[in-house]
TIVO-267491 format. One line per 10 residues: their letters; for each residue y negated, z, x of C-alpha. Coordinates in Angstrom, 3 decimals, decimal comma, padded with zeros to 6 digits, m for minus. Last residue first. Layout:
A	Y/Z/X; ...
//
This chain:
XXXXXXXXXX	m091,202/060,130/080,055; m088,825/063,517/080,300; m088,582/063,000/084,084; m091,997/064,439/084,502; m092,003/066,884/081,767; m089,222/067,830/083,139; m090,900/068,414/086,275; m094,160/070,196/084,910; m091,691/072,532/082,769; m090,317/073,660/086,009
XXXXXXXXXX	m093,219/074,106/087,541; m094,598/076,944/084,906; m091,343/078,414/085,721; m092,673/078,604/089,874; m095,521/079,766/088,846; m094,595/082,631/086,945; m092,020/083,768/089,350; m094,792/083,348/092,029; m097,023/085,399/089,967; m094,363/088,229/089,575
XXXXXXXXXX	m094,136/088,540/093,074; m097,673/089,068/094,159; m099,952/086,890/095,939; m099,870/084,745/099,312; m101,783/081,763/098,575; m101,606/079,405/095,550; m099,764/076,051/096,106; m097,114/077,531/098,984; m097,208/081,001/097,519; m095,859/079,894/094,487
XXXXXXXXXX	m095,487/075,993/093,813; m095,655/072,807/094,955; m094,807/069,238/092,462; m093,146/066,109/094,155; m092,475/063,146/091,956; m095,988/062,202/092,040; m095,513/061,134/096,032; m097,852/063,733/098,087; m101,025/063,992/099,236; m101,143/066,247/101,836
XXXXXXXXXX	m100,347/070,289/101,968; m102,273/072,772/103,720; m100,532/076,583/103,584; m102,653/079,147/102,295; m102,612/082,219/105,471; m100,519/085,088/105,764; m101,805/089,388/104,994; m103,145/091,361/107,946; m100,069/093,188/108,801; m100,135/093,457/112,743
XXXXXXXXXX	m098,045/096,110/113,585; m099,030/097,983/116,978; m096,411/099,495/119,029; m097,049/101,750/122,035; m099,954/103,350/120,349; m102,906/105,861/121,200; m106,104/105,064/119,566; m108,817/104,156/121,442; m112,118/105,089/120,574; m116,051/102,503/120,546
XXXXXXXXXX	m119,127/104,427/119,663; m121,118/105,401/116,580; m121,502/102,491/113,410; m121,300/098,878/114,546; m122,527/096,535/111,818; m120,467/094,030/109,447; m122,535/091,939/107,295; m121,258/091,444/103,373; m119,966/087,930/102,937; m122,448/086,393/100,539
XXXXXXXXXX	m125,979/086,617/100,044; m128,883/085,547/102,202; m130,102/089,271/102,309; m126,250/090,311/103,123; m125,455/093,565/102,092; m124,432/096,295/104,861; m120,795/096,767/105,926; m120,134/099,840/108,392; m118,413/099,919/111,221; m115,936/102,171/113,205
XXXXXXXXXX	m114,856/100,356/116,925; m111,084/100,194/117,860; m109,662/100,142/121,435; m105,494/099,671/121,022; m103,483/102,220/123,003; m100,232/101,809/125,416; m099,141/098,248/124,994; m096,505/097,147/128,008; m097,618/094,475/130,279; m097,225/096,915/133,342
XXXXXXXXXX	m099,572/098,902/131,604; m101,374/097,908/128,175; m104,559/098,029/125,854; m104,844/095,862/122,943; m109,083/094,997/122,414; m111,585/095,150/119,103; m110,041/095,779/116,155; m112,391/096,806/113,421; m111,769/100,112/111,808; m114,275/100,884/108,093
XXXXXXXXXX	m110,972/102,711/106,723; m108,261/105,193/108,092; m105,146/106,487/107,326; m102,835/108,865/109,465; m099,380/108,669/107,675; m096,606/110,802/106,337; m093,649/110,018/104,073; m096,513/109,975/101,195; m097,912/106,753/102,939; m094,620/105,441/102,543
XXXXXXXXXX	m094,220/106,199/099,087; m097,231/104,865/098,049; m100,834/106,039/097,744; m103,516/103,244/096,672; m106,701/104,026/096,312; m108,565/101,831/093,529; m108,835/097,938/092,851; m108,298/098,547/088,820; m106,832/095,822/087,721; m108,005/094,321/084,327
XXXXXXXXXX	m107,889/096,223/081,287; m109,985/098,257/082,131; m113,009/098,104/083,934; m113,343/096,047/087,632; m116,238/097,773/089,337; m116,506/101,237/087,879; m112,366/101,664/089,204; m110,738/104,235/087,106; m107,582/105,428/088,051; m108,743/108,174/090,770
XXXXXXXXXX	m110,238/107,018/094,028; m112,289/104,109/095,331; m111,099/101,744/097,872; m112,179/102,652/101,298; m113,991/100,051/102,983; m112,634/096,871/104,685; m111,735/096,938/107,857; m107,871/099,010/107,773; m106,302/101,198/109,856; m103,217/102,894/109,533
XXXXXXXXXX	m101,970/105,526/111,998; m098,026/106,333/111,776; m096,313/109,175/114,443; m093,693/110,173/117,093; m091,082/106,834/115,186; m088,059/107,706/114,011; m086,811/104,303/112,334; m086,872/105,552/109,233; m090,513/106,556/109,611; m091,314/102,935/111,125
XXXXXXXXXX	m089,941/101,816/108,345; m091,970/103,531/105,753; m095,171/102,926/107,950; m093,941/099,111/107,824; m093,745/098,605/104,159; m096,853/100,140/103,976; m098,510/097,839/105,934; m096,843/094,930/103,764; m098,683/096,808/101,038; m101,835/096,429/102,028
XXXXXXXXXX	m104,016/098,565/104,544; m104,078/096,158/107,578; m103,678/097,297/111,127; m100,338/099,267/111,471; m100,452/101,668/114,890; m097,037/103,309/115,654; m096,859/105,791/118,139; m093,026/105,809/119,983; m089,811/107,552/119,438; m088,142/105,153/117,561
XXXXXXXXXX	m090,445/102,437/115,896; m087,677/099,553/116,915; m087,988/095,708/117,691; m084,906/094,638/118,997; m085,018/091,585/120,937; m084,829/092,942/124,741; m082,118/095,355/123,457; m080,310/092,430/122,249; m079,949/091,486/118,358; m076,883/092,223/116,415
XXXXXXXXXX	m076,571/091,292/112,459; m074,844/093,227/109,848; m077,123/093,206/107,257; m079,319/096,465/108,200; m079,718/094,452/111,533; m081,289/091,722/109,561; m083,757/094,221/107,134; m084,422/095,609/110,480; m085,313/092,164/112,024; m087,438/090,743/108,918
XXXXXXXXXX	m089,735/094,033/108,482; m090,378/094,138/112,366; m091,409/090,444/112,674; m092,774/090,524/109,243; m095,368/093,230/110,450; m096,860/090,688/113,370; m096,177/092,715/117,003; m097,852/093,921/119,719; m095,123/095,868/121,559; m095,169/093,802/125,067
XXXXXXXXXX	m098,770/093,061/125,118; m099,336/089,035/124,523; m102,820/090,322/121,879; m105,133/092,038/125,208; m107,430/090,684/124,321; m108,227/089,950/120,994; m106,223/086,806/118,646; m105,324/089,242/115,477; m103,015/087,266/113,471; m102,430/086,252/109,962
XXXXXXXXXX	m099,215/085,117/109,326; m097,985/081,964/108,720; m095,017/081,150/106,696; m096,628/081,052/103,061; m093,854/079,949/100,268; m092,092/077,593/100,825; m091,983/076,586/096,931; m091,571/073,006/097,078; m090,271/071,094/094,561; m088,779/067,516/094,359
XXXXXXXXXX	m087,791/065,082/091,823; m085,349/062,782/090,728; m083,078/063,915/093,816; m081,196/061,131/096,033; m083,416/059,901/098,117; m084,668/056,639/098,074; m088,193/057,119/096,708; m088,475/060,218/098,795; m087,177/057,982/101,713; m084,557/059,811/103,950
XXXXXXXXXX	m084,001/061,382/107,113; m081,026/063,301/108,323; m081,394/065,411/111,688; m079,411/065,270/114,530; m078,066/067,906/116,330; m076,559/069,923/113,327; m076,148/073,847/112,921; m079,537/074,509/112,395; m079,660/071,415/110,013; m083,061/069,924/109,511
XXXXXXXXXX	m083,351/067,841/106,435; m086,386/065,483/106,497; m088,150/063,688/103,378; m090,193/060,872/104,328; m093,462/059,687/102,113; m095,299/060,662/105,278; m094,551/063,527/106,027; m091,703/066,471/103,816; m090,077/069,071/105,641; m086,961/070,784/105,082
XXXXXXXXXX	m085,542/073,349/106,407; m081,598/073,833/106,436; m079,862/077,087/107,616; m078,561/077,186/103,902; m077,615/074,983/101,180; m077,442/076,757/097,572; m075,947/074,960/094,792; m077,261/075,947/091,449; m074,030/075,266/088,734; m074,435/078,399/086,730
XXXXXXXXXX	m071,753/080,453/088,667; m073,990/079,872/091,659; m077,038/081,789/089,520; m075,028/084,607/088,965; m074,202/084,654/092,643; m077,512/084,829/093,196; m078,215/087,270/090,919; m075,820/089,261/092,516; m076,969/088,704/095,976; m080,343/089,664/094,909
XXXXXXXXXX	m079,456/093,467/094,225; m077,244/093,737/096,743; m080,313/093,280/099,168; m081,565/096,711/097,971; m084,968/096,677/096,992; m087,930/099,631/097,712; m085,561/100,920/100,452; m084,426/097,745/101,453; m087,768/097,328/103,112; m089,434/093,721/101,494
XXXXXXXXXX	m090,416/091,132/103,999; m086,630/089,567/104,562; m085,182/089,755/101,352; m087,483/089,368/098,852; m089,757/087,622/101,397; m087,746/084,638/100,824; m084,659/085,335/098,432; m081,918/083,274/099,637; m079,591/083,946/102,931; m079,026/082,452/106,284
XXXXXXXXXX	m082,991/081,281/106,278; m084,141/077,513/105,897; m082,983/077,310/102,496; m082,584/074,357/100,833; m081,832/075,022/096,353; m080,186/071,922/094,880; m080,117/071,604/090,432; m078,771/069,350/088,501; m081,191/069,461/085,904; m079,516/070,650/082,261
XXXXXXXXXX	m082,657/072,485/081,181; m081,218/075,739/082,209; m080,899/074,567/085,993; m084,550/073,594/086,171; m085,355/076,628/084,588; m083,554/078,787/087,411; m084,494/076,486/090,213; m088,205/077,218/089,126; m087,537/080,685/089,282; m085,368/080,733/092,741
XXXXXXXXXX	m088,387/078,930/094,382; m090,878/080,648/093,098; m088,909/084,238/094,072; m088,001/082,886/097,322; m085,398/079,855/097,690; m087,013/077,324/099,382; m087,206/073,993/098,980; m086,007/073,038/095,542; m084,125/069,583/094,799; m083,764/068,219/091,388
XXXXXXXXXX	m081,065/065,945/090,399; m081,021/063,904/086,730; m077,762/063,602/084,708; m078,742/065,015/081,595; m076,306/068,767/082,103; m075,094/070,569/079,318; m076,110/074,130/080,175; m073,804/076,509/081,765; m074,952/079,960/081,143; m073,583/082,672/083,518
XXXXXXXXXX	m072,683/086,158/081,444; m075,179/089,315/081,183; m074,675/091,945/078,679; m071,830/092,863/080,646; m072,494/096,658/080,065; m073,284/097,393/083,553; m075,751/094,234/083,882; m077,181/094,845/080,566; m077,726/098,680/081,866; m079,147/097,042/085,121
XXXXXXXXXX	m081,133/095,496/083,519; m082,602/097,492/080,652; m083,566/100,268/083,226; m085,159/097,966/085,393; m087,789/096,752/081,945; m088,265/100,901/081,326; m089,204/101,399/085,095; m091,805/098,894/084,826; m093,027/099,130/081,491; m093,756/102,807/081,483
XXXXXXXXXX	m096,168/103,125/078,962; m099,760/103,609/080,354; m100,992/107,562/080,808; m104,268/107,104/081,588; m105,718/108,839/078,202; m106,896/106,301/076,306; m107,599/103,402/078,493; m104,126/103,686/080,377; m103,080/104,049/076,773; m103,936/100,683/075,690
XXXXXXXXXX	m102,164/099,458/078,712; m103,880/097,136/081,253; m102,824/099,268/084,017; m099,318/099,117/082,983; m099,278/095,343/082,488; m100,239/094,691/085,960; m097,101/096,404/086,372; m097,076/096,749/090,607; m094,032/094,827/090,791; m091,434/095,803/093,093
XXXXXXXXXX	m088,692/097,408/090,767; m088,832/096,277/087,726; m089,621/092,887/089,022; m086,942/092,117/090,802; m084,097/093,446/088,508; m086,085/091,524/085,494; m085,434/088,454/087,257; m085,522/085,475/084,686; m089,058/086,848/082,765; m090,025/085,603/079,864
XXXXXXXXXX	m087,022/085,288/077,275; m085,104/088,315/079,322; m086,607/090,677/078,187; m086,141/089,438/074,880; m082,396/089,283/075,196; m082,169/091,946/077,316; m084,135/094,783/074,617; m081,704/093,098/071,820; m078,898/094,631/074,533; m080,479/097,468/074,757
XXXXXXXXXX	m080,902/098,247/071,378; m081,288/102,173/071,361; m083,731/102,247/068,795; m086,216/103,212/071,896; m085,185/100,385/073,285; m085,744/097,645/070,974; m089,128/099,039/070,679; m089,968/098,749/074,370; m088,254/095,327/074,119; m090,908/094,076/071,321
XXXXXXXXXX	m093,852/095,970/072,582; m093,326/094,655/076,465; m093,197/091,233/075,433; m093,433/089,740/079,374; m096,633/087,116/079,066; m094,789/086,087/083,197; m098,476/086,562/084,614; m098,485/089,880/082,910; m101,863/091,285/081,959; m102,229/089,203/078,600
XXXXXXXXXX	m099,005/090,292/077,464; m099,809/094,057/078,222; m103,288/093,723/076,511; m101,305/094,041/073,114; m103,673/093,247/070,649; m102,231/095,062/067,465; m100,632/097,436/069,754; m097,104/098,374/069,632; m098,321/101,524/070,149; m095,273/102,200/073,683
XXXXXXXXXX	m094,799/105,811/074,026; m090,750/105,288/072,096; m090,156/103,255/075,489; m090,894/106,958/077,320; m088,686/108,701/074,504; m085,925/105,920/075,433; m085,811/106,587/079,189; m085,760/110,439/078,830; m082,584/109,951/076,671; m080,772/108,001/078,945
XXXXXXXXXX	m081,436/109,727/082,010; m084,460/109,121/084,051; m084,126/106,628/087,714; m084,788/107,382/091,124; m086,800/105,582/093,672; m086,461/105,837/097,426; m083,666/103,239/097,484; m081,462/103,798/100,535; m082,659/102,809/104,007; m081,702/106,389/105,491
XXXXXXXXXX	m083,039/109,363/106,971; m086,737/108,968/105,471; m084,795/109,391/101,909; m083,833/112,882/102,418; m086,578/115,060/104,093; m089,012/113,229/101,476; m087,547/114,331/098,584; m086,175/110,804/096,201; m088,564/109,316/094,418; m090,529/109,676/090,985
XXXXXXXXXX	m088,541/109,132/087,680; m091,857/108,824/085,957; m093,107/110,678/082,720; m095,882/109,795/081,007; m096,608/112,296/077,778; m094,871/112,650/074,568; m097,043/113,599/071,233; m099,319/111,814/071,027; m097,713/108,625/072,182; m094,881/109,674/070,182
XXXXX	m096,787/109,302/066,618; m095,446/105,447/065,320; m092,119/106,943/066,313; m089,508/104,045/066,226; m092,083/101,525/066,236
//
């Protein structure tokens, strides 16, 4: 440690976000970043712990001690390299992941002031980045072909492995671009999309090719390559095709939906819908007046509390909506950093405030959705009912029970953010291996990352007999 005494002596500090009255104008990154010096004290925080929790927390066992240390030396580029040795997209994760690693911090315990892992691991990226620290590496390649369906954060990990362990190595993409929800579910305000167009092109320089406008589906032992831009589609045997293996990481494509009366409203809408287009038109495309989904001068209702519904309050804001309400069935989590029910060091499930609910936002809990309301097939209020959830005597579910009278709240678009449902997969060949969101559920980033390298040492293990 480079001062075994500055977590005594130097408290959190966070780069917080940009004022309100500015960043709800544009699409910009909300977050700011400390100078140089202010970065390293905050790495000098870190106790370099003789059981560092942090590794255990981190689905990708990042070595936060060792680069936190390396930083506060001044070592950045010792700091990349062992960044870098766990987790492939450090620019990702430093600035969308919710540090699991933070919350199971020694200090976080102590005095609830955790090291600042995630801002310190963005701030070694992009300063390797700047300081050409990072340079493509073209492995020697064995000869065997791998292809990857999908290219979200699973996909683009396990691709990424592949790739370093000499696979030849074919990312399909059903979208225009790469990154999955990276690019099309997250606001560009908590990621820029120039951010993952580097690394792509990083990962292009590697030898990754990267087909797009082609989904692929896999039935009965047949392997199917859908073309937007072709009529017919190209079919092949997985045994005759011509990758040694197969992965898919598709993540989960189905949302959750609401089906109430009242749901084929014009302005009744699933969140990705709204969260896809804008992050679309913010790229350059056009979409009709018919097509375009916008917030402006209208109420917004979101119904789901998690962070895709915050994702869509901050847009909505940027969009100039009249006013966000949030709802949400489930009670409200507890507040203040310590949750009684789930102890340190593993995640505490208390209130969460982002910057999107900070940008302004009605939010409510205990709100079951009971009926869309429209005129002249337009959505003008949704009727909600306020319950309570009593113990089950069997066990189980908790039982939902009416509490006071039905309301309507007012809304001409209603968000429907309810999280996306575990995709069913059959039996496949043995030379095809799932990961991410499409073998676990919807979950966070960093856990598809982690899955998705964990798969890559599945397939060579594979091809390695």
């Amino acid at each position: 440690m480079g001062n075994p005494k500055a977590f005594l002596e130097i408290h959190r500090q966070e780069a917080g976000y940009r004022p309100i009255h500015d960043r709800i104008h544009d699409f910009g990154e909300v977050e700011q970043t400390l100078n140089t010096r202010q970065r390293l004290e905050q790495a000098s925080r870190c106790m370099d712990c003789g059981v560092p929790f942090c590794h255990w927390a981190c689905p990708l066992g990042n070595k936060a001690p060792e680069w936190n240390d390396a930083l506060c030396k001044g070592d950045w580029e010792l700091a990349y390299r062992l960044l870098t040795s766990t987790n492939p997209f450090p620019e990702f994760t430093g600035r969308i992941c919710p540090a699991l690693c933070e919350k199971a911090c020694v200090l976080n315990l102590f005095n609830h002031e955790p090291t600042t892992n995630r801002e310190d691991e963005a701030a070694i990226i992009e300063t390797a980045f700047r300081e050409c620290y990072v340079q493509p590496r073209i492995p020697v390649r064995n000869g065997k072909k791998v292809a990857v369906i999908g290219a979200g954060p699973a996909g683009l990990a396990c691709a990424d492995a592949l790739n370093q362990m000499g696979y030849t190595v074919t990312v399909f993409e059903k979208n225009e671009a790469a990154g999955g929800l990276l690019r099309y579910g997250i606001p560009n305000f908590k990621l820029n999309k120039a951010i993952i167009d580097r690394r792509i092109c990083l990962m292009e320089e590697e030898g990754i090719e990267f087909k797009y406008g082609e989904a692929v589906t896999i039935d009965n032992g047949k392997l199917t390559i859908e073309n937007g831009s072709a009529p017919d589609n190209s079919q092949l045997s997985i045994l005759n095709s011509p990758f040694d293996a197969i992965v898919i990481a598709s993540g989960t494509p189905t949302a959750r939906d609401l089906k109430v009366p009242g749901r084929e409203l014009k302005g009744v809408h699933l969140a990705l819908e709204l969260l896809s287009q804008q992050n679309r038109v913010l790229a350059g495309m056009e979409f009709s007046k018919e097509e375009r989904i916008t917030a402006k001068g209208k109420d917004v209702l979101v119904i789901g509390g998690g962070d895709t519904g915050s994702d869509c309050i901050g847009t909505a804001h940027r969009q100039g909506c009249k006013s966000v309400t949030q709802i949400e069935i489930m009670p409200k989590p507890v507040e203040g950093p310590v949750d009684p029910q789930n102890p340190w060091p593993n995640w505490p499930r208390t209130l969460k405030t982002t910057s999107s609910h900070e940008e302004g936002c009605i939010r409510r809990w205990n709100i079951n959705t009971l009926e869309f309301l429209g005129k002249d097939g337009k959505l003008t209020g949704v009727r909600v009912q306020e319950i309570d959830w009593q113990p089950n005597p069997e066990g189980g579910r908790p039982i939902m029970v009416e509490k006071g009278k039905p309301e309507i709240i007012k809304a001409e678009l209603c968000l429907l953010a309810m999280g996306f449902l575990k995709p069913e997969h059959p039996e496949y060949p043995e030379n095809v291996f799932v990961c991410g969101d499409a073998a676990n559920g919807a979950s966070l980033v960093v856990r598809a990352m982690a899955s998705g390298r964990e798969t890559a040492k599945k397939v060579n293990a594979y091809l390695s007999k």
